[in-house]
BAGUKE-434658 format. One line per field, with one value per residue (C-alpha): residue number from 1; chain; x, y, z. Coordinates in steps of 0.02 Angstrom, whole numbers. Layout:
<rs>
i = [NUM; ...]
ch = [A; ...]
px = [X; ...]
py = [Y; ...]
pz = [Z; ...]
</rs>
This chain:
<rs>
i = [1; 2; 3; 4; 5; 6; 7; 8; 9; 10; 11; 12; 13; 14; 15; 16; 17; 18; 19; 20; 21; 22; 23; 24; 25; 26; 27; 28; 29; 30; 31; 32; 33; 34; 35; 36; 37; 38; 39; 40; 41; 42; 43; 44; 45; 46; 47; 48; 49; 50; 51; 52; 53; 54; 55; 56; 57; 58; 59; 60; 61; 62; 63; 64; 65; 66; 67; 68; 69; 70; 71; 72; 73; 74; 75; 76; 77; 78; 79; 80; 81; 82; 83; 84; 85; 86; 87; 88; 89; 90; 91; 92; 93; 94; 95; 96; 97; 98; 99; 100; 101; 102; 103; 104; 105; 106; 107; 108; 109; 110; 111; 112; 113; 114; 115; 116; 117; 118; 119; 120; 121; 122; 123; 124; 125; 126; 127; 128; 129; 130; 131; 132; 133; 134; 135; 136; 137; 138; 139; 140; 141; 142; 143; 144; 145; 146; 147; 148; 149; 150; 151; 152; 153; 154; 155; 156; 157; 158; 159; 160; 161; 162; 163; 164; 165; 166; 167; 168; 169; 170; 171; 172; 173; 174; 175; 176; 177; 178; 179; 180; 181; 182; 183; 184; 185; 186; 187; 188; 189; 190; 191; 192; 193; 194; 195; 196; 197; 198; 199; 200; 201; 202; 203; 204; 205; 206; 207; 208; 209; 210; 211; 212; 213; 214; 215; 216; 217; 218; 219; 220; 221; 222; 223; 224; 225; 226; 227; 228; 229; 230; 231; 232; 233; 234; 235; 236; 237; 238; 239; 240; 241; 242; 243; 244; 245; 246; 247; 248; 249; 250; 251; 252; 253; 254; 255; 256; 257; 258; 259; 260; 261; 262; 263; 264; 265; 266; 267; 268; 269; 270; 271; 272; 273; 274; 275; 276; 277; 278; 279; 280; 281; 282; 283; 284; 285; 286; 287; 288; 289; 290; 291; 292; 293; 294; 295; 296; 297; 298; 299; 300; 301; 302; 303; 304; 305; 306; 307; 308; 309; 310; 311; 312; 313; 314; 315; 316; 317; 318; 319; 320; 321; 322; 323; 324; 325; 326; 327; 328; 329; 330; 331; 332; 333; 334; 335; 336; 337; 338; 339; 340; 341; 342; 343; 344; 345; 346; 347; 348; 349; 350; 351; 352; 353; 354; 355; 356; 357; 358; 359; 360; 361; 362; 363; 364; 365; 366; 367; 368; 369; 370; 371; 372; 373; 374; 375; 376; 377; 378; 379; 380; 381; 382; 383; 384; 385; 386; 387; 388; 389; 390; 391; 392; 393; 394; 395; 396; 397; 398; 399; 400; 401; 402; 403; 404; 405; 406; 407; 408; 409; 410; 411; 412; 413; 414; 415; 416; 417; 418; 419; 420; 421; 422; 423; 424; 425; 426; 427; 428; 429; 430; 431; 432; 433; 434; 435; 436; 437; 438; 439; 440; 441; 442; 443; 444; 445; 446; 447; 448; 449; 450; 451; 452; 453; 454; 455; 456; 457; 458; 459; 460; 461; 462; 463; 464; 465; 466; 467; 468; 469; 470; 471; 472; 473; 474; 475; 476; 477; 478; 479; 480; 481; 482; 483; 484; 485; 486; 487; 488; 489; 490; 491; 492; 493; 494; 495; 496; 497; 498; 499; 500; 501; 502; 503; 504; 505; 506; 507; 508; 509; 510; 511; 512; 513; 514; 515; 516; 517; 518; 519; 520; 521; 522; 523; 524; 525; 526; 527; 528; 529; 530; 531; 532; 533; 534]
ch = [A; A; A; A; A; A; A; A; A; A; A; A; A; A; A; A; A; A; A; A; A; A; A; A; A; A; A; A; A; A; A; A; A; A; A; A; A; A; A; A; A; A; A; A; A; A; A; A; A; A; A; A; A; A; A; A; A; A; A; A; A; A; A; A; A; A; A; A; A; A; A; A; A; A; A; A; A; A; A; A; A; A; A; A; A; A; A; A; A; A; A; A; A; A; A; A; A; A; A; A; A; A; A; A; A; A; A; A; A; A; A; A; A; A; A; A; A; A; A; A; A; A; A; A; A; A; A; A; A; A; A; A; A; A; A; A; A; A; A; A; A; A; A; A; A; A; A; A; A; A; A; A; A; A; A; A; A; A; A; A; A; A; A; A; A; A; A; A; A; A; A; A; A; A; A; A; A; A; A; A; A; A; A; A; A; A; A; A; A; A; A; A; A; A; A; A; A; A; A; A; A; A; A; A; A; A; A; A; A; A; A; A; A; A; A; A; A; A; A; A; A; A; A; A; A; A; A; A; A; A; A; A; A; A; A; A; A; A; A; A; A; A; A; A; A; A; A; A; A; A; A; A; A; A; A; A; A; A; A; A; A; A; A; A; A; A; A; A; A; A; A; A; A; A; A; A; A; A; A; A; A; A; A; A; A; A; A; A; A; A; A; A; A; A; A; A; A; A; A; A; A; A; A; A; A; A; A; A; A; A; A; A; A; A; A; A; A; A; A; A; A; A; A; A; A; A; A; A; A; A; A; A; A; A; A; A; A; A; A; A; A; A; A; A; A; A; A; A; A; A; A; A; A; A; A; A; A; A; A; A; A; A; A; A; A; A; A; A; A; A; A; A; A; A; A; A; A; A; A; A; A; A; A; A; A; A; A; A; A; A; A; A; A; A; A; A; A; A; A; A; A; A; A; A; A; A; A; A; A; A; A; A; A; A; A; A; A; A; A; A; A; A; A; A; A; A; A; A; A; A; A; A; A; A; A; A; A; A; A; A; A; A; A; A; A; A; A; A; A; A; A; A; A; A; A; A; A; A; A; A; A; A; A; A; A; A; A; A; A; A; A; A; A; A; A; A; A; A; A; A; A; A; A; A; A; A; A; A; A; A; A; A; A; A; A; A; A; A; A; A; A; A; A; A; A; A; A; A; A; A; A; A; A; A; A; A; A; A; A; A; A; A; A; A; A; A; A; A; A; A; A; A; A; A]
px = [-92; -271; -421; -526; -659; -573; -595; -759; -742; -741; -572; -571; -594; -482; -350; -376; -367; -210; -119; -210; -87; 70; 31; 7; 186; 270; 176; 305; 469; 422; 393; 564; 599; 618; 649; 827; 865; 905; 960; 914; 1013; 1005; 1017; 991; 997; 884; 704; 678; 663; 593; 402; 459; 595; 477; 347; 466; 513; 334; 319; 480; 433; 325; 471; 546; 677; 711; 761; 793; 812; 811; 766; 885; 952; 1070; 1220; 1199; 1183; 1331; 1418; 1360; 1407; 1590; 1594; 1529; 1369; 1252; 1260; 1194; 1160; 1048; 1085; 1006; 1211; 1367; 1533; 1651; 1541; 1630; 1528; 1579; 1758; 1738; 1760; 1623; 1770; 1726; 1738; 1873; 1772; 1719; 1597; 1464; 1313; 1131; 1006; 841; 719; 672; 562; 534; 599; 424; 366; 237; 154; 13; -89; -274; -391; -559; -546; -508; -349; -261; -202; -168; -26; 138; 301; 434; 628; 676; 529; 569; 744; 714; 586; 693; 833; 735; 718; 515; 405; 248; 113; 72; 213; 210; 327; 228; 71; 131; 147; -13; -160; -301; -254; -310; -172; -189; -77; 20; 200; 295; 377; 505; 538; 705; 805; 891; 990; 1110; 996; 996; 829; 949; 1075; 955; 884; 1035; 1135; 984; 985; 1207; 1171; 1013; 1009; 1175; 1177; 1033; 1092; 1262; 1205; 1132; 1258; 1386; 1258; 1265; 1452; 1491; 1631; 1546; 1524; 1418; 1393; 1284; 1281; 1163; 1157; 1038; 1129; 1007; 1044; 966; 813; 742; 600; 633; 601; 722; 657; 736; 692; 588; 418; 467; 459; 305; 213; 249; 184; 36; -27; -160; -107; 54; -33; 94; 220; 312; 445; 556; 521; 481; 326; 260; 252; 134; 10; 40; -11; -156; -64; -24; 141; 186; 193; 360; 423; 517; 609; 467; 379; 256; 211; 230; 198; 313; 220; 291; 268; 346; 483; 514; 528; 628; 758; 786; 893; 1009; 1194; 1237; 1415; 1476; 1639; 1706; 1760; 1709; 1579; 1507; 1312; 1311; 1204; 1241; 1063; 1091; 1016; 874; 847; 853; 765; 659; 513; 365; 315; 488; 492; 652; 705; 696; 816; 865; 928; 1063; 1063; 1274; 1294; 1460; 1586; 1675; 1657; 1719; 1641; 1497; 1445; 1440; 1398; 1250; 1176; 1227; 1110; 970; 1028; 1052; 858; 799; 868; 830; 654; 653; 742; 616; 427; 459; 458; 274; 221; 329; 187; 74; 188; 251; 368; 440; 509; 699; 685; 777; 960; 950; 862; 1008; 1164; 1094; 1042; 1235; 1277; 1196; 1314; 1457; 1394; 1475; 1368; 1245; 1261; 1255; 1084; 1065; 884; 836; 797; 648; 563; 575; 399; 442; 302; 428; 498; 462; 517; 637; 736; 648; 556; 369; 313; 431; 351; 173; 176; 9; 42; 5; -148; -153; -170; -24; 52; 149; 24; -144; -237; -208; -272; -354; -357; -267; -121; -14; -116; -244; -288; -337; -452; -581; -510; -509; -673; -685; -618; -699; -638; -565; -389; -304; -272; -120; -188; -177; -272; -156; -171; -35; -88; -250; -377; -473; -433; -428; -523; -480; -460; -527; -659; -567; -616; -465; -425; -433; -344; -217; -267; -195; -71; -184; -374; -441; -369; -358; -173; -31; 55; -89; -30; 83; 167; 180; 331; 417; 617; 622; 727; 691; 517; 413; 277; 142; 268; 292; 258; 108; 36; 81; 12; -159; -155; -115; -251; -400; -335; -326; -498; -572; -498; -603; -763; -778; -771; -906; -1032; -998; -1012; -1201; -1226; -1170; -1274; -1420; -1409; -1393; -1549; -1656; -1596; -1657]
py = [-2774; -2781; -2657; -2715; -2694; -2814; -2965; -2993; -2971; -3124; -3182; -3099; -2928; -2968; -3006; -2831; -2728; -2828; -2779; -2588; -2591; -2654; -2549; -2388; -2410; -2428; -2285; -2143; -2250; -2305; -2126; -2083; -1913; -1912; -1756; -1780; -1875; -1713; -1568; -1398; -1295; -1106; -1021; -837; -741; -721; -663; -693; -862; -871; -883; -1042; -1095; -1043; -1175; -1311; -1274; -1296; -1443; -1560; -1512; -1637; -1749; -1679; -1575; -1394; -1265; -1083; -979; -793; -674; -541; -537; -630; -534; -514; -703; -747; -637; -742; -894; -838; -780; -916; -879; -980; -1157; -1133; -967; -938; -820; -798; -771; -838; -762; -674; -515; -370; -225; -46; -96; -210; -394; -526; -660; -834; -913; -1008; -1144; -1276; -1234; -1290; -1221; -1314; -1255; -1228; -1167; -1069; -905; -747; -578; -468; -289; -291; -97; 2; 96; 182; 281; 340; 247; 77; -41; -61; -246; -280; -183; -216; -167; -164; -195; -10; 74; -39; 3; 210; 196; 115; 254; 396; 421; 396; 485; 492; 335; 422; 447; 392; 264; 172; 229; 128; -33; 6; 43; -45; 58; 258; 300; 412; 562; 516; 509; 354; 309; 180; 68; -6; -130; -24; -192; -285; -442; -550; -459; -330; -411; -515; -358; -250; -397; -400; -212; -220; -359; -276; -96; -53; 113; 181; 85; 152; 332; 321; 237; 373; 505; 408; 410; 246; 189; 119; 15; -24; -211; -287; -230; -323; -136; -20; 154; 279; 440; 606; 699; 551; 504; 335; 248; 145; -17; -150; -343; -415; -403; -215; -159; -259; -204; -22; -43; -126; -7; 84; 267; 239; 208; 250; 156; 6; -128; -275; -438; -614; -669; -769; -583; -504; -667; -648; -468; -479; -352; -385; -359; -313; -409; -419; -405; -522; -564; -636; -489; -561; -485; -627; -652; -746; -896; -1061; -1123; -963; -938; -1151; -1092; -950; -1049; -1169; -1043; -1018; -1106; -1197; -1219; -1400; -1376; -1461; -1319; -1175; -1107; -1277; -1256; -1080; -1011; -870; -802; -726; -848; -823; -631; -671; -829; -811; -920; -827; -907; -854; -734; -617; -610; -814; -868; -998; -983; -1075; -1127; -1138; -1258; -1320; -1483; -1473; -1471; -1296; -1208; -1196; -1350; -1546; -1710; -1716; -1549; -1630; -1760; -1629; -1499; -1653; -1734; -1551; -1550; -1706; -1667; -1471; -1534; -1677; -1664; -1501; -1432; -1498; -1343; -1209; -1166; -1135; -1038; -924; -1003; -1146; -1314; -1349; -1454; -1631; -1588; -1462; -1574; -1736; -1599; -1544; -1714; -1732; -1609; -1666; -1809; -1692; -1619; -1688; -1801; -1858; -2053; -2139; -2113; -2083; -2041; -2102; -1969; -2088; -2076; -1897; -1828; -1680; -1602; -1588; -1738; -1852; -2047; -1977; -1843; -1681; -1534; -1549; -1406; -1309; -1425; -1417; -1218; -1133; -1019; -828; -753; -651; -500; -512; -505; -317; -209; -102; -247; -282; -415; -384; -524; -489; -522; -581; -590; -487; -616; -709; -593; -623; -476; -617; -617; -459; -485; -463; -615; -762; -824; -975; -989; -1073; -1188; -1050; -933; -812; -796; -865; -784; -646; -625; -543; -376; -193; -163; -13; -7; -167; -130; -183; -85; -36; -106; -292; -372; -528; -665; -837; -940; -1080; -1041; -1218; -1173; -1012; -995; -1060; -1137; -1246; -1333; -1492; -1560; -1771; -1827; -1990; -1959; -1917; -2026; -2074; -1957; -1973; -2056; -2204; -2333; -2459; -2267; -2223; -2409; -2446; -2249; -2284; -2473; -2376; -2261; -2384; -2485; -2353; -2302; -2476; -2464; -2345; -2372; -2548; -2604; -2498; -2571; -2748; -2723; -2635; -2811; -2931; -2855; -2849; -3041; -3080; -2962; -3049; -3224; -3203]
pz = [2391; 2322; 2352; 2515; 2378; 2239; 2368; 2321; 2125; 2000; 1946; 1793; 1887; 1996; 1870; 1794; 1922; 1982; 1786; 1821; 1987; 1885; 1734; 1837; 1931; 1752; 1653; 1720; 1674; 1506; 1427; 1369; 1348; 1129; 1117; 1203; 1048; 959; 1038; 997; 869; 783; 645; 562; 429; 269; 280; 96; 142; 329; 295; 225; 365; 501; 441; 431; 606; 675; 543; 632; 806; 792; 801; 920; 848; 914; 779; 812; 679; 673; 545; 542; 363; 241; 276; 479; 454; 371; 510; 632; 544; 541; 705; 755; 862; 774; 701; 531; 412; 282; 147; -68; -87; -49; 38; -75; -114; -125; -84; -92; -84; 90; 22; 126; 191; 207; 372; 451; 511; 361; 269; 126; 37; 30; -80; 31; -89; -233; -256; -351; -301; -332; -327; -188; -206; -119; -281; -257; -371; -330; -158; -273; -248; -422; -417; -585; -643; -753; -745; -865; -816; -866; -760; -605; -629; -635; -488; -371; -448; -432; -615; -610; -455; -514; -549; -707; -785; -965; -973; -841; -929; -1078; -977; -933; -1050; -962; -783; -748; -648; -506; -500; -347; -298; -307; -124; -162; 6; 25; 136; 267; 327; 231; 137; 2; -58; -103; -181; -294; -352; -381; -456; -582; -618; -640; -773; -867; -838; -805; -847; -741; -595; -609; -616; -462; -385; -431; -351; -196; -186; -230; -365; -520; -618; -459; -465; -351; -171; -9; 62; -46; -75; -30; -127; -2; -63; -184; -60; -23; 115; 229; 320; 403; 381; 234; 357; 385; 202; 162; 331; 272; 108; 178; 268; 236; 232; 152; -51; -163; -88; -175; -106; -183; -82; -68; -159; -2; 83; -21; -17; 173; 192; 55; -87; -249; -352; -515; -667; -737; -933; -983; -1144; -1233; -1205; -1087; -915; -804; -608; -490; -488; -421; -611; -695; -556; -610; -777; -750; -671; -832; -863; -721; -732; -568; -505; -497; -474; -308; -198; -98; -229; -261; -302; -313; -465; -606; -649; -818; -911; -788; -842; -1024; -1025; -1180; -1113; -1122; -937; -869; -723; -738; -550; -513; -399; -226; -71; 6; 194; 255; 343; 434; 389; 536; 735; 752; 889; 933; 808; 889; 822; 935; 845; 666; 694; 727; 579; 459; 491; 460; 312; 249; 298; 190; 51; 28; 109; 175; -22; -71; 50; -55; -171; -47; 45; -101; -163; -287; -260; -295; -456; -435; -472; -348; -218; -233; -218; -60; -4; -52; 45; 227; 217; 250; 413; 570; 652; 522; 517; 383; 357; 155; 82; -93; -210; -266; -91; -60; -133; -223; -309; -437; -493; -633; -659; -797; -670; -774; -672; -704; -629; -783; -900; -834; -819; -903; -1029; -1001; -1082; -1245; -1129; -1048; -1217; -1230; -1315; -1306; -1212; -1013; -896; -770; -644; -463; -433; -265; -99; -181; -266; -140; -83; -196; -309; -435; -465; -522; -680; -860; -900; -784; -784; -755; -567; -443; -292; -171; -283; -390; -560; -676; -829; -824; -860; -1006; -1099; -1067; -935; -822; -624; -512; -383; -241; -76; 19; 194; 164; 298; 295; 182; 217; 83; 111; 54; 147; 319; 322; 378; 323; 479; 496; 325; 376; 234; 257; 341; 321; 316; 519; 613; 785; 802; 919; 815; 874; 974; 1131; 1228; 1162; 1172; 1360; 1391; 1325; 1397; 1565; 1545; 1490; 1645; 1774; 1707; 1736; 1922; 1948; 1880; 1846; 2013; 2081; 1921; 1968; 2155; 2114; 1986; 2127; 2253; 2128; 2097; 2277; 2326; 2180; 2248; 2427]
</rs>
């Protein structure tokens, strides 16, 4: 029935508050609920690679997808793969490892790897003199090596004196900080020392009790008495080493944690003699050399890394490597169809838009090979459709018309300074970069889009004047923070983008709207034009 106060309204007003009526009895039936069109699913595992995960999850909420994913660890998530507690596990190795005589069984259930992304294991430290951060230091693969062994204690020691000619280094005792958890952090790491400093990493490991040669392990021997420090969780060894009474200290982890928490990392040597940081372009480099299993089978897309650690690019960072998510071919509990669908969008979304945010995040982009095995690899998850995406349309920062990686072939140079010898750059490094450390350089340096310096700056200078106690700086140096980064999406299916919904909504609102305040406007204009006639 019509308003008492319509009767008196033109047609045309009568006519629209009428479709206001229809329209507002309609509004509540014709918003379907989209995110029931996937249902939630969970993962765990790896925290090398979380900071980029967790964005990706706030990026495909938009769509309506649920992803849970918990940080707890590479090998804790490969446990909970097998068991089978979660529906998908993330891990920077693959099942097999035999560590200190326990061998890592593969699950059961079917199983398959997808690479997620690539990144550089770095050496994220916490170094002061005369109430100054030092943010420009180097590292070769024989100090690293004897401070994570115990063999070096002191900053001043010679040997890291020598990588080091531009830097007065404090006095101080080195604090090494460690994984207390089982992780792929470690295993990257320790797999890198068993294949180029074998001998130094076997002498420790026959102090701590363990057979030898010692191989590569994802649960860091701690030998009693050396100092070190114990930490669970990628987050927990770089929130030690960030703060502020704990200078000295130094960790292995994810570059994107030490742009998070605003502290720089070492420079690596690698074998061109070049101190290099793990840059997105120098950990795309770095990976030129790495020999990737495409063998149909269990192992299938699993990488050997020592071409990596003797890549003879001077851009090459030593300790390049990816992560693989494991995902499941089969229904086995607690996997469904319904929660393939979700789990196979998501990763059609990562492996395509979701990659032009790894630089920003820390990381580097999976070059194209990389990208079409995993995009391979979604089709084998239960549940998926037939839904195929075209290499072509997936907006990889990395990809050329020809197939080759362009962020490799694109990758500055390092400086002269960076070169082995009596001269040192000088330009940040890592998050303190960021921080506007960069600008106190002699000498500027070519720079990545969220503000780290590929190569250095000018010669030998001595200590930066960085005041100590900078707080977090962002990945992103527009926003401010990195979640607030959304990379484009276009591979979503059935998201709840601009549709019938969101038409008849807005339709439903302008109409209500002009129920209500139309009417009394024309009922003041009739009355007006009757009063002026009489």
């Amino acid at each position: 029935m019509m308003p008492q106060f319509a009767r008196t309204l033109p047609r045309w007003a009568k006519a629209l508050v009428a479709l206001a009526g229809a329209f507002s009895f309609v509004v509540v039936p014709a918003l379907p609920a989209h995110a029931a069109d996937y249902v939630p699913i969970s993962g765990a595992g790896s925290s090398w690679s979380s900071n980029a995960l967790d964005q990706w999850r706030r990026n495909v909420e938009q769509y309506g997808m649920r992803v849970n994913y918990a940080s707890t660890g590479s090998s804790d998530g490969r446990n909970q793969f097998r068991s089978g507690t979660v529906d998908f596990a993330v891990s920077e190795i693959p099942y097999g490892l035999r560590d200190g005589g326990v061998t890592d069984e593969p699950p059961t259930r079917g199983y398959a790897y997808m690479p997620i992304v690539a990144g550089g294991t770095s050496f994220m430290y916490n170094l002061a003199a005369g109430g100054q951060q030092i943010a420009n230091l180097r590292l070769s693969g024989e100090v690293i090596a004897k401070i994570f062994t115990g063999g070096i204690t002191q900053w001043d020691d010679p040997a890291i004196k020598a990588d080091n000619p531009g830097i007065d280094l404090p006095s101080r005792q080195i604090v090494p900080v460690v994984r207390s958890d089982g992780s792929g952090s470690t295993a990257q790491f320790t797999t890198w020392m068993s294949k180029t400093q074998a001998s130094i990493w076997d002498a420790y490991c026959s102090a701590a009790g363990r057979s030898t040669p010692c191989g590569v392990t994802s649960n860091y021997p701690v030998v009693a008495g050396k100092g070190f420090i114990a930490q669970p969780n990628s987050t927990g060894v770089a929130g030690y080493v960030s703060q502020a009474a704990n200078v000295g200290t130094i960790t292995y982890v994810e570059y994107s944690y030490a742009l998070k928490t605003g502290f720089p990392v070492a420079k690596v040597l690698n074998s061109a003699d070049y101190y290099v940081e793990p840059t997105a372009s120098n950990v795309a480099v770095g990976l030129l050399g790495a020999t990737i299993n495409t063998t149909p089978g269990p192992q299938y897309l699993t990488s050997n890394l020592d071409g990596v650690y003797a890549n003879a690019d001077p851009r090459a960072y030593p300790l390049s490597s990816y992560s693989y998510m494991i995902v499941p071919t089969t229904t086995d509990s607690p996997f469904t169809a319904d929660k393939g669908k979700t789990l196979g969008a998501f990763a059609n979304y990562f492996l395509c838009e979701g990659q032009q945010q790894a630089e920003v995040l820390g990381y580097s982009p999976l070059p194209i090979n990389l990208v079409q095995a995993g995009l391979d690899q979604v089709q084998r998850i239960p549940g998926v459709g037939s839904t195929t995406v075209n290499i072509a349309d997936c907006n990889n920062p990395t990809f050329s018309s020809d197939g080759s990686n362009t962020l490799a072939q694109n990758a500055p140079m390092p400086s002269d300074c960076d070169k082995k010898g009596a001269t040192q750059c000088t330009t940040a490094t890592g998050g303190a970069a960021g921080s506007g450390a960069s600008g106190t350089s002699s000498t500027g340096g070519s720079s990545s889009k969220f503000g780290t310096s590929g190569s250095g700056g000018g010669g030998g200078g001595g200590r930066l004047g960085i005041p100590l106690g900078n707080g977090p700086i962002s990945c992103d140096p527009d926003t401010g923070e990195c979640h607030n980064v959304v990379a484009e999406a276009t591979k979503i299916e059935s998201g709840p983008g601009w549709g019938v919904t969101q038409s008849v909504m807005v339709a439903s609102v302008v109409l209500l709207l002009a129920v209500v305040f139309l009417p009394p406007v024309l009922g003041r204009t009739l009355r007006a034009r009757r009063e002026g006639k009489e």
